[in-house]
CHARMM-style PDB file with segment names, atoms N, HN, CA, C and O in Angstrom:
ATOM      1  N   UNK     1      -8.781  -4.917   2.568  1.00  0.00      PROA
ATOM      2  CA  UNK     1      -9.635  -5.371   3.627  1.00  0.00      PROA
ATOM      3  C   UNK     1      -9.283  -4.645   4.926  1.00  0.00      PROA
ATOM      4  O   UNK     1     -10.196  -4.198   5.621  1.00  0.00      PROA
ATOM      5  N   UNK     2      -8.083  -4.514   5.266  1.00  0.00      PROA
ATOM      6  HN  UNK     2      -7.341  -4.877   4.702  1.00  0.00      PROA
ATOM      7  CA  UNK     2      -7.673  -3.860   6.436  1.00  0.00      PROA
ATOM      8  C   UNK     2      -8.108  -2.291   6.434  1.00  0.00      PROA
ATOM      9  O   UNK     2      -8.812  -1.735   7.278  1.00  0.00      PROA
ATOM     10  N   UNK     3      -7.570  -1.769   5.384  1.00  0.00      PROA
ATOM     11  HN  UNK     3      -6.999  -2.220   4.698  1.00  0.00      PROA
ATOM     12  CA  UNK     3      -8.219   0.007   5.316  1.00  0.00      PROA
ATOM     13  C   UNK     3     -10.202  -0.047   5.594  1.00  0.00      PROA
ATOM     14  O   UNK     3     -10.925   0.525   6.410  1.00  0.00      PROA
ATOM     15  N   UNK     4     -10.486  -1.017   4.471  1.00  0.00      PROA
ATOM     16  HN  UNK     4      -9.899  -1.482   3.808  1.00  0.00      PROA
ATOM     17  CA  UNK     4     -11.774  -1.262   5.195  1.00  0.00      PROA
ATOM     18  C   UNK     4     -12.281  -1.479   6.214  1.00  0.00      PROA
ATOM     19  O   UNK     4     -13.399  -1.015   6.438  1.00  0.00      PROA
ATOM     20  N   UNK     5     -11.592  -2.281   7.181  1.00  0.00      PROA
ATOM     21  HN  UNK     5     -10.684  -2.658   6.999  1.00  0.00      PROA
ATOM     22  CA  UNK     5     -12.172  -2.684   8.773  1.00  0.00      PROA
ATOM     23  C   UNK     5     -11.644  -1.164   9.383  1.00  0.00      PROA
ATOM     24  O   UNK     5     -12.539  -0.540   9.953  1.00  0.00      PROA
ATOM     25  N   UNK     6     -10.427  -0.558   9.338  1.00  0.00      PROA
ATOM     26  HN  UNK     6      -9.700  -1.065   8.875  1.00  0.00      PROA
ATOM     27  CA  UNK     6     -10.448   0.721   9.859  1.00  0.00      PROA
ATOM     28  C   UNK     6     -11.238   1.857   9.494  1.00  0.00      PROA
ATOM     29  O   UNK     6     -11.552   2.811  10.205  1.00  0.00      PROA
ATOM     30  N   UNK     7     -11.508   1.643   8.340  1.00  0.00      PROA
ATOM     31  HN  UNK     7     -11.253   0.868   7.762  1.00  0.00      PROA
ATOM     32  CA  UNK     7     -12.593   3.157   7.932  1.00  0.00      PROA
ATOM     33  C   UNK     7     -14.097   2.315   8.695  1.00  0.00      PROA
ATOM     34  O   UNK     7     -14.954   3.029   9.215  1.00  0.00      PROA
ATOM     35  N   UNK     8     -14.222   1.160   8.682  1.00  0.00      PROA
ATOM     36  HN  UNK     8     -13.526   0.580   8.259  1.00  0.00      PROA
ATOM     37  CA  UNK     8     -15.674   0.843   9.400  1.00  0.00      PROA
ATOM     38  C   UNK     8     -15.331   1.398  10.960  1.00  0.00      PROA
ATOM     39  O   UNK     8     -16.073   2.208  11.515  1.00  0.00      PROA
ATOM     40  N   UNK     9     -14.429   1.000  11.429  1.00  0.00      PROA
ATOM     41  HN  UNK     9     -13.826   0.342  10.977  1.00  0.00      PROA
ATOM     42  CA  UNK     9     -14.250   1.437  12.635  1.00  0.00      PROA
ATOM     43  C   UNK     9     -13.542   2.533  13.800  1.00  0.00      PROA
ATOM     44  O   UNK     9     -13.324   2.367  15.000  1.00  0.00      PROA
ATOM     45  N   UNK    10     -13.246   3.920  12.741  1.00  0.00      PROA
ATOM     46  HN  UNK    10     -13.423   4.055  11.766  1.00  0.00      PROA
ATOM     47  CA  UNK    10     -12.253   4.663  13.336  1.00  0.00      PROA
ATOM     48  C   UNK    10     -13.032   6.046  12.018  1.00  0.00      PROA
ATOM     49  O   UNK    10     -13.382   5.654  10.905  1.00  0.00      PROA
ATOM     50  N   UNK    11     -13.140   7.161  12.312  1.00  0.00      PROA
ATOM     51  HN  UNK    11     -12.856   7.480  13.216  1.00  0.00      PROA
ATOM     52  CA  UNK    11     -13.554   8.164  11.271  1.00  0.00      PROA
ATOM     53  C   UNK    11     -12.496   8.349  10.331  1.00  0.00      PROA
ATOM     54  O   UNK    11     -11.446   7.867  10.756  1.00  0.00      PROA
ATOM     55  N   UNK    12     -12.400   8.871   9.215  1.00  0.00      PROA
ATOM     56  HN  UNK    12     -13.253   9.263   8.870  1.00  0.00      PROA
ATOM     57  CA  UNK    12     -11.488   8.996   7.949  1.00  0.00      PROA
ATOM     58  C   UNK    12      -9.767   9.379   8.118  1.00  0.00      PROA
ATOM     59  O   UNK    12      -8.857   8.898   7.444  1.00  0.00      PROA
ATOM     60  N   UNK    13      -9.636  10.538   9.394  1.00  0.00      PROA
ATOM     61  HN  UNK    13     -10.375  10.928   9.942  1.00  0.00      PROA
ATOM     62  CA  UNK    13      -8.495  10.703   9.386  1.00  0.00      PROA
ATOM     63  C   UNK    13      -7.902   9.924  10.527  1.00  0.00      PROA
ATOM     64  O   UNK    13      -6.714   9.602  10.539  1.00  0.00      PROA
ATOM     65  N   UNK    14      -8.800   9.610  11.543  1.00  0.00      PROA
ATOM     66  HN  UNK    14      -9.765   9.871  11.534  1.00  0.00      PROA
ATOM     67  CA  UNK    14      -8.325   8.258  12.124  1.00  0.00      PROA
ATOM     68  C   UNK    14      -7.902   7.268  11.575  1.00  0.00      PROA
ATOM     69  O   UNK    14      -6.715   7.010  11.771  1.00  0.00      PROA
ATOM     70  N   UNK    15      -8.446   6.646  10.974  1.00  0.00      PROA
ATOM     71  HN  UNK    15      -9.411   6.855  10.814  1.00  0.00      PROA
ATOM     72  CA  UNK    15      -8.578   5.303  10.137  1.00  0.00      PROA
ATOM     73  C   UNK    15      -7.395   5.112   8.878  1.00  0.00      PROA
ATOM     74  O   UNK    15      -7.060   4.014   8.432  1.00  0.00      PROA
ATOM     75  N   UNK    16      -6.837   6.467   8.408  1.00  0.00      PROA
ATOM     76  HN  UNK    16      -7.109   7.359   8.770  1.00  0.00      PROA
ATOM     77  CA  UNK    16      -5.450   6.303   7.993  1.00  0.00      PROA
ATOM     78  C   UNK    16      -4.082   6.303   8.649  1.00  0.00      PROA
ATOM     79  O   UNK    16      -2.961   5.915   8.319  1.00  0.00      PROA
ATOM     80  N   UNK    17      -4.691   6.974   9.854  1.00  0.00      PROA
ATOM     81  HN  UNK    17      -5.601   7.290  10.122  1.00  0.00      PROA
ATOM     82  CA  UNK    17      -3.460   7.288  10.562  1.00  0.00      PROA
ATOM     83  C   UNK    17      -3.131   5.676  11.342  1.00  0.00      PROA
ATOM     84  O   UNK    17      -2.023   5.143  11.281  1.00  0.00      PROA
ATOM     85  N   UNK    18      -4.360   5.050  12.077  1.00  0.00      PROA
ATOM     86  HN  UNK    18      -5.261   5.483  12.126  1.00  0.00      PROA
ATOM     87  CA  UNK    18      -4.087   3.628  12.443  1.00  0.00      PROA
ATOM     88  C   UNK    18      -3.604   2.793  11.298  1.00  0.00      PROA
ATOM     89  O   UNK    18      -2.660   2.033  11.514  1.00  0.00      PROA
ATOM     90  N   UNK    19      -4.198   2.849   9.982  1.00  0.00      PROA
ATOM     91  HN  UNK    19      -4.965   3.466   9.807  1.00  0.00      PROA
ATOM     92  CA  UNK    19      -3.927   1.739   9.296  1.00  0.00      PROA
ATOM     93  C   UNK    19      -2.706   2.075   9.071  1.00  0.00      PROA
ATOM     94  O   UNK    19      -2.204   0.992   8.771  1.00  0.00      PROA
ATOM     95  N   UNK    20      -1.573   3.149   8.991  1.00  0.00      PROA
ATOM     96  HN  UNK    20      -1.981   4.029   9.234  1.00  0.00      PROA
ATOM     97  CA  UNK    20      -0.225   3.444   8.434  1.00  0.00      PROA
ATOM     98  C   UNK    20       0.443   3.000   9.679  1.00  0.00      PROA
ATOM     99  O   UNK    20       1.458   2.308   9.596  1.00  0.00      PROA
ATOM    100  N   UNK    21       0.076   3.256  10.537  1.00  0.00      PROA
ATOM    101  HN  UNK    21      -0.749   3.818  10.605  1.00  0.00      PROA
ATOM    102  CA  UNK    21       0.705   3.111  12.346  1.00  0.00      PROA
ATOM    103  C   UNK    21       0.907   1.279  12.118  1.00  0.00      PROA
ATOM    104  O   UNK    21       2.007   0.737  12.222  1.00  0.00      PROA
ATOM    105  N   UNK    22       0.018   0.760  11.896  1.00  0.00      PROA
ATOM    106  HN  UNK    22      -0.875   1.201  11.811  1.00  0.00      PROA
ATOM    107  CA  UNK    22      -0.090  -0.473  12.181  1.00  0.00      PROA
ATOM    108  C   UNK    22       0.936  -1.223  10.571  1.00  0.00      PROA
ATOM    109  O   UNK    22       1.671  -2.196  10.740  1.00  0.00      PROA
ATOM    110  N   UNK    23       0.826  -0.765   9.592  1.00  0.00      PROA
ATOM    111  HN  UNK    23       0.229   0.025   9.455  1.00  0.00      PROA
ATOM    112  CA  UNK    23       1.714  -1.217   8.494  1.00  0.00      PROA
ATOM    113  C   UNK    23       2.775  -0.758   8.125  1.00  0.00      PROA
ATOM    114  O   UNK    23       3.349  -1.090   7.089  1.00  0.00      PROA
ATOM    115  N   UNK    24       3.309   0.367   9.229  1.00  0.00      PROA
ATOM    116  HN  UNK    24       2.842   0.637  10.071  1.00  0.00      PROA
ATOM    117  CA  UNK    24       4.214   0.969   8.321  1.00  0.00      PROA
ATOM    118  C   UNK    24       5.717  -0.663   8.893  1.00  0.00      PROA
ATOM    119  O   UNK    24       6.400  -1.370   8.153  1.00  0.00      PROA
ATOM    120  N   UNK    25       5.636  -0.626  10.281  1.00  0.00      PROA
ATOM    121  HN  UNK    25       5.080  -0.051  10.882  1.00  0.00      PROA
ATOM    122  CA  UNK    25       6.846  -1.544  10.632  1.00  0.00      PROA
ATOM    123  C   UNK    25       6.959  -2.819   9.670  1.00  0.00      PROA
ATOM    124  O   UNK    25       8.072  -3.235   9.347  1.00  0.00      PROA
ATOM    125  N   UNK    26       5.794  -3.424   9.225  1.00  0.00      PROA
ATOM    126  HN  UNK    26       4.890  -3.086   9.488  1.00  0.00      PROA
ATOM    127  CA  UNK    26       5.992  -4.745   8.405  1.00  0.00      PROA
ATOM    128  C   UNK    26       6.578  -3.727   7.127  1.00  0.00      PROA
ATOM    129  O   UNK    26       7.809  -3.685   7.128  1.00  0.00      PROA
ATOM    130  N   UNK    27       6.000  -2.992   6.162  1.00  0.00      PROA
ATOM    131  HN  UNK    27       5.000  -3.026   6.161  1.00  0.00      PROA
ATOM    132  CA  UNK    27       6.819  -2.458   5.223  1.00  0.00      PROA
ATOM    133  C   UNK    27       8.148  -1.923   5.243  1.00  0.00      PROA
ATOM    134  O   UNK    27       8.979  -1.740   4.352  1.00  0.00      PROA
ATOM    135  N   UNK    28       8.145  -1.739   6.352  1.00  0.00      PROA
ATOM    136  HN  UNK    28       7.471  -1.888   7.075  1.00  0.00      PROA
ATOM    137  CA  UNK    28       9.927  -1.431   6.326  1.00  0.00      PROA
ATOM    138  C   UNK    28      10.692  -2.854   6.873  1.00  0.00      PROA
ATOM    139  O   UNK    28      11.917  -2.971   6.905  1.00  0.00      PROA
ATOM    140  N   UNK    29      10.411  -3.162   6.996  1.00  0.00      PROA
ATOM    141  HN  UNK    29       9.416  -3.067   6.970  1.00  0.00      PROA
ATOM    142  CA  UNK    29      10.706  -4.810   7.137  1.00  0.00      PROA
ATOM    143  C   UNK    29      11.212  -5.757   5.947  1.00  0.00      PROA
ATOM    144  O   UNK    29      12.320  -6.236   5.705  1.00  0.00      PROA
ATOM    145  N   UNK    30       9.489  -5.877   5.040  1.00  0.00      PROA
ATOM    146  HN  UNK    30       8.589  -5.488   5.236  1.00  0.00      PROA
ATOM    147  CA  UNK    30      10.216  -6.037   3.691  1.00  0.00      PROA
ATOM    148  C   UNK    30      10.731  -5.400   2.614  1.00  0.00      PROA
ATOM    149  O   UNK    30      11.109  -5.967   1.589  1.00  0.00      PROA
ATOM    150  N   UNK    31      10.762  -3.815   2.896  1.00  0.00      PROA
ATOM    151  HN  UNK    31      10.455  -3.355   3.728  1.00  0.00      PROA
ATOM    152  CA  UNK    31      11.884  -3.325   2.170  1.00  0.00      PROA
ATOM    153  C   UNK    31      13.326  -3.790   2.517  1.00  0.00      PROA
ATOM    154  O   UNK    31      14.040  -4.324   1.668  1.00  0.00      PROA
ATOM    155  N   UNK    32      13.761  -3.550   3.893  1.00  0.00      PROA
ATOM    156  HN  UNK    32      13.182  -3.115   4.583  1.00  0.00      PROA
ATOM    157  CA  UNK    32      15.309  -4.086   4.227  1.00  0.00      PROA
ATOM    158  C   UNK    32      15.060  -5.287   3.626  1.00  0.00      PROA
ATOM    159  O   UNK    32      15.677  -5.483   2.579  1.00  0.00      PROA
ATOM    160  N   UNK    33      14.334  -6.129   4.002  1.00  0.00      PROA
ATOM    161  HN  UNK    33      13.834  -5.970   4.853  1.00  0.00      PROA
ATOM    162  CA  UNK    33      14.478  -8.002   3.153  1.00  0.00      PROA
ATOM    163  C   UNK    33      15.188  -7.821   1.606  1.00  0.00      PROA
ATOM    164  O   UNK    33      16.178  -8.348   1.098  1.00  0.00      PROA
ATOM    165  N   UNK    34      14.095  -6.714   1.054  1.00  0.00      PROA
ATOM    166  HN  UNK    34      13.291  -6.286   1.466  1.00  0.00      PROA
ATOM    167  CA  UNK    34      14.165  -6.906  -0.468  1.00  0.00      PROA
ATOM    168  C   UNK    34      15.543  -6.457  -0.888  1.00  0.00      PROA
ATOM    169  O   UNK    34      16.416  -7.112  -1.459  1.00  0.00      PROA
ATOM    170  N   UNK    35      15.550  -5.539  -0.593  1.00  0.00      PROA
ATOM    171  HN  UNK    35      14.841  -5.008  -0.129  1.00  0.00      PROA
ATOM    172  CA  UNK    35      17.230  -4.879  -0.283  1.00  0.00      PROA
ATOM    173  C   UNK    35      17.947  -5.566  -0.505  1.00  0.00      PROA
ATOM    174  O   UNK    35      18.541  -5.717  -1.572  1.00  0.00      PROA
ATOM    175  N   UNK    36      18.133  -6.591   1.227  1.00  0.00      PROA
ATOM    176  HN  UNK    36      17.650  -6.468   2.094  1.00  0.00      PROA
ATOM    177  CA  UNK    36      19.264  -7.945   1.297  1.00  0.00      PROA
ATOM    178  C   UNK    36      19.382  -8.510   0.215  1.00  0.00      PROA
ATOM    179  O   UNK    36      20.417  -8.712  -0.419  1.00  0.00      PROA
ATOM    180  N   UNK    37      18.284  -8.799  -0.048  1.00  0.00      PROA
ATOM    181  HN  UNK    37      17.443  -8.635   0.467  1.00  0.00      PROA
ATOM    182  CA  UNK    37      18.057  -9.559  -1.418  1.00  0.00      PROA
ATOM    183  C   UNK    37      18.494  -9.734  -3.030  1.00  0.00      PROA
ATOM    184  O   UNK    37      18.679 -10.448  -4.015  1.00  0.00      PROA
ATOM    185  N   UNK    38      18.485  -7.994  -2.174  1.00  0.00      PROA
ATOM    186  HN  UNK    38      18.335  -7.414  -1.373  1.00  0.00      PROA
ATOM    187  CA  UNK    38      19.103  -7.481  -3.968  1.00  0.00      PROA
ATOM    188  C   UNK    38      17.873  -7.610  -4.891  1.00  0.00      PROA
ATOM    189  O   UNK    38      18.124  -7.671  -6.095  1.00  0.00      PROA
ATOM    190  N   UNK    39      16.426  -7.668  -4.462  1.00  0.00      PROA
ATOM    191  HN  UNK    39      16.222  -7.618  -3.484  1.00  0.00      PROA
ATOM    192  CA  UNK    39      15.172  -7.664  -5.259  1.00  0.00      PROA
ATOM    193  C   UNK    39      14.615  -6.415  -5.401  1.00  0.00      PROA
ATOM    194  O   UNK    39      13.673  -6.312  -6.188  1.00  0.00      PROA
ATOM    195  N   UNK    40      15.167  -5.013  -4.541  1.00  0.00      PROA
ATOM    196  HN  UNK    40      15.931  -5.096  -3.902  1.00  0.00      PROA
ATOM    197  CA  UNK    40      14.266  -4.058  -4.725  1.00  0.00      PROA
ATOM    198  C   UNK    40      13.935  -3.850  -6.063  1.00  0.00      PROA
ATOM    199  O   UNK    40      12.774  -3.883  -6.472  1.00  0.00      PROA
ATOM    200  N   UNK    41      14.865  -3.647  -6.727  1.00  0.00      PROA
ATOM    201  HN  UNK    41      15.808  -3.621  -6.394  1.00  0.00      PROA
ATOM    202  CA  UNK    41      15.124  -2.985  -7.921  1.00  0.00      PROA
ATOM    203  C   UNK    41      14.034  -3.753  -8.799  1.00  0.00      PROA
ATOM    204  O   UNK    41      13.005  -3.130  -9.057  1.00  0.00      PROA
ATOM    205  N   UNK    42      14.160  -4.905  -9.222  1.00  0.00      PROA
ATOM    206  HN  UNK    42      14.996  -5.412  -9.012  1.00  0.00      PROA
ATOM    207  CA  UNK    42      13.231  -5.823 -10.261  1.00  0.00      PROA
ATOM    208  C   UNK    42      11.718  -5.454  -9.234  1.00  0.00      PROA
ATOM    209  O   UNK    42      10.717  -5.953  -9.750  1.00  0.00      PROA
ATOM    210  N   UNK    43      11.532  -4.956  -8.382  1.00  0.00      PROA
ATOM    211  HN  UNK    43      12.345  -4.551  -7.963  1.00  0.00      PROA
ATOM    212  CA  UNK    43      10.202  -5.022  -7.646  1.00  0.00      PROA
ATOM    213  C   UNK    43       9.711  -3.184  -8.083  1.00  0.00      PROA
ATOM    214  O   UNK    43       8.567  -2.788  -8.306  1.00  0.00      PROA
ATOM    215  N   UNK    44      10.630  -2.591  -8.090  1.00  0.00      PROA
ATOM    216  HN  UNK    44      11.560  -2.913  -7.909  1.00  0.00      PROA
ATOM    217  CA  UNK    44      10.768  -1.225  -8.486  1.00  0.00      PROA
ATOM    218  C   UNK    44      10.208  -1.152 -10.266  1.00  0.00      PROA
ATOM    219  O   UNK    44       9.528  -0.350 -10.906  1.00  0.00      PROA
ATOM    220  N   UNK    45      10.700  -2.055 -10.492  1.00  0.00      PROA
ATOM    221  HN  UNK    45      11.252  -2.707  -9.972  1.00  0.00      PROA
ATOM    222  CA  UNK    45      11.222  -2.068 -12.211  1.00  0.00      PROA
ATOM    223  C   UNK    45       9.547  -2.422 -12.029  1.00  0.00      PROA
ATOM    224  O   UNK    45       8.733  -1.499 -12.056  1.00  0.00      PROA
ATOM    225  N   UNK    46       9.109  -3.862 -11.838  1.00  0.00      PROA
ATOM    226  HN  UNK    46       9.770  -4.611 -11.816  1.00  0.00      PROA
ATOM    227  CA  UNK    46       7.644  -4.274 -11.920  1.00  0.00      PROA
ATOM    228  C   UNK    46       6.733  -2.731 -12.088  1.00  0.00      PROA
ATOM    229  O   UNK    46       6.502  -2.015 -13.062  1.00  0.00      PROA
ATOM    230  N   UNK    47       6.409  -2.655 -10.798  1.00  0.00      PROA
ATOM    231  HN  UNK    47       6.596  -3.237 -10.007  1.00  0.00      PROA
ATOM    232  CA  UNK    47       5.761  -1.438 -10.182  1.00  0.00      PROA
ATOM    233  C   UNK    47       5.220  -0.496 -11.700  1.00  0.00      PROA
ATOM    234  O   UNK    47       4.161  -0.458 -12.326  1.00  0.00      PROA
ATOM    235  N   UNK    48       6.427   0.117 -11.840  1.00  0.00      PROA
ATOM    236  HN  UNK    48       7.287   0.086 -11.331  1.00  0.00      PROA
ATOM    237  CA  UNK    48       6.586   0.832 -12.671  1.00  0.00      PROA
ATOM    238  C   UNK    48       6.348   0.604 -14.496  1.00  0.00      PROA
ATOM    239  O   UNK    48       6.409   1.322 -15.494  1.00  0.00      PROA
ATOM    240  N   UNK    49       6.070  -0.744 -14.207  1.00  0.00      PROA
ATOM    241  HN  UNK    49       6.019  -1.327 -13.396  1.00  0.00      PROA
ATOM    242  CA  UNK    49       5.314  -1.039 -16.179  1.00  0.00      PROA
ATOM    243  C   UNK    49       3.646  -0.688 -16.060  1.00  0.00      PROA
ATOM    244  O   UNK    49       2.958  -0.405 -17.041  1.00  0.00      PROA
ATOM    245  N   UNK    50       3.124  -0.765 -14.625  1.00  0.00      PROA
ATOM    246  HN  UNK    50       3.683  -0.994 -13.827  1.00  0.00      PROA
ATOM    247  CA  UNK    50       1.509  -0.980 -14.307  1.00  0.00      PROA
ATOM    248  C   UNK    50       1.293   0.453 -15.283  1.00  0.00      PROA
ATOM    249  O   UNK    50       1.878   1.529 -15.164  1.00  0.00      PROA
ATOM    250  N   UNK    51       0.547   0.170 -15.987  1.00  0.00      PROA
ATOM    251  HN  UNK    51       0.071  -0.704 -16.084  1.00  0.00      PROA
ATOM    252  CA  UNK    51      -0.039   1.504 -16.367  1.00  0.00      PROA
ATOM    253  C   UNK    51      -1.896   1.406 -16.437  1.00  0.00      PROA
ATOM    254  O   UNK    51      -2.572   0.961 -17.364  1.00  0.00      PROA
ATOM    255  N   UNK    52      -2.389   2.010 -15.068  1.00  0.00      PROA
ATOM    256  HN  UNK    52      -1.840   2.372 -14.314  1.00  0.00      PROA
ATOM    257  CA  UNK    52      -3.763   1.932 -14.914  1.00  0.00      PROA
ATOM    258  C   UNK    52      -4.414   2.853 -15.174  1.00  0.00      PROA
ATOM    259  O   UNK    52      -4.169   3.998 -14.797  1.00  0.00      PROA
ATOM    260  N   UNK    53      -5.777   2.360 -16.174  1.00  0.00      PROA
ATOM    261  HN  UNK    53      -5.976   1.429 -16.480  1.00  0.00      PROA
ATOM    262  CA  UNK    53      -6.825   3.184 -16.821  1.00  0.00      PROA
ATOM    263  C   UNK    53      -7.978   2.678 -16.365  1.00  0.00      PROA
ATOM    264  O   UNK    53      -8.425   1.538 -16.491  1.00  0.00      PROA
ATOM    265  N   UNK    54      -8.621   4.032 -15.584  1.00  0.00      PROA
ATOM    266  HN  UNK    54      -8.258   4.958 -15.482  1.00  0.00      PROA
ATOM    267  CA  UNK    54      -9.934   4.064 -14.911  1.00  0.00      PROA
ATOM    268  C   UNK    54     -10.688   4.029 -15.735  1.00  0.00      PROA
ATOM    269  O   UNK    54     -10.598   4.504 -16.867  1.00  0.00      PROA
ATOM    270  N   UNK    55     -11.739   3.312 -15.142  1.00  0.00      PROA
ATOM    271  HN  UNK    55     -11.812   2.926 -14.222  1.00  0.00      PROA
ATOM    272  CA  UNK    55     -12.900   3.719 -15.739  1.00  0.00      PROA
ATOM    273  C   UNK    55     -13.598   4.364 -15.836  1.00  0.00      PROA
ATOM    274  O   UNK    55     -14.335   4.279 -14.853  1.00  0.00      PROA
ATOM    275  N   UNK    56     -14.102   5.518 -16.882  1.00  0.00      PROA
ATOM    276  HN  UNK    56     -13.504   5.588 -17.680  1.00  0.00      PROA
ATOM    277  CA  UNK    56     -14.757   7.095 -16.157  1.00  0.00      PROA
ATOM    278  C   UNK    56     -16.652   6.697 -15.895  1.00  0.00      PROA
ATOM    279  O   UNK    56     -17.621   7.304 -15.437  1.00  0.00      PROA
ATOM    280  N   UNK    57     -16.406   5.424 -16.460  1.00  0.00      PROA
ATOM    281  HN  UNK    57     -15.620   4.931 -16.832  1.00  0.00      PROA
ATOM    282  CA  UNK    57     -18.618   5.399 -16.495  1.00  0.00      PROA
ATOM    283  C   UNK    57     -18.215   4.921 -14.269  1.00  0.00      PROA
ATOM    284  O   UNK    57     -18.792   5.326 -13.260  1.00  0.00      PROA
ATOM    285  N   UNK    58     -17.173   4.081 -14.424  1.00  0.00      PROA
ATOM    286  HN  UNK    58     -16.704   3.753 -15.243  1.00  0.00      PROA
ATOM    287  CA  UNK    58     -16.997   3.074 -12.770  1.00  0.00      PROA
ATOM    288  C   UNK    58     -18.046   4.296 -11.558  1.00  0.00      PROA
ATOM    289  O   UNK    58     -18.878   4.109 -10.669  1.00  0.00      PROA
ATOM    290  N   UNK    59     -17.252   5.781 -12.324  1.00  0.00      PROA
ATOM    291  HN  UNK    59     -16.576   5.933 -13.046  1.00  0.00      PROA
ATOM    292  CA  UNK    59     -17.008   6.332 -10.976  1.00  0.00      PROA
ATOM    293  C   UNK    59     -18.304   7.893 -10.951  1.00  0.00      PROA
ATOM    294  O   UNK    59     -18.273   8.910 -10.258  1.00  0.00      PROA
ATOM    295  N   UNK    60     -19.151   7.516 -11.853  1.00  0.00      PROA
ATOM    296  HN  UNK    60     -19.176   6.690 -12.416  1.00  0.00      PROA
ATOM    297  CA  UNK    60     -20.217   8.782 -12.651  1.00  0.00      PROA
ATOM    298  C   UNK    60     -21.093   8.657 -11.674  1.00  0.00      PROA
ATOM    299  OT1 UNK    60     -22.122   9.332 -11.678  1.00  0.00      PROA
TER     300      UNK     60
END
């Protein structure tokens, strides 16, 4: 939703550069958390089972 309200409102290479500007501080945020946590890793581990298959008719 957010990349969306910026691409409605900022042109393409604008609109990444705000949306990263504006998310990068919370993501490094909850990386140190996850860290503390000692969760990166099982969040790493997750991540990494996704195995996504497009749809080729989705995008014709």
């Amino acid at each position: 939703m957010v990349i969306a309200k910026m691409l409605r409102d900022h042109d393409d290479r604008d609109a990444f550069y705000y949306y990263e500007k504006d998310r990068r501080k919370r993501t490094e945020e909850l990386n140190a958390l996850f860290q503390h946590m000692g969760i990166q890793n099982d969040i790493d581990k997750k991540m990494n089972e996704y195995n996504i298959e497009w749809d080729e008719e989705t995008y014709v």
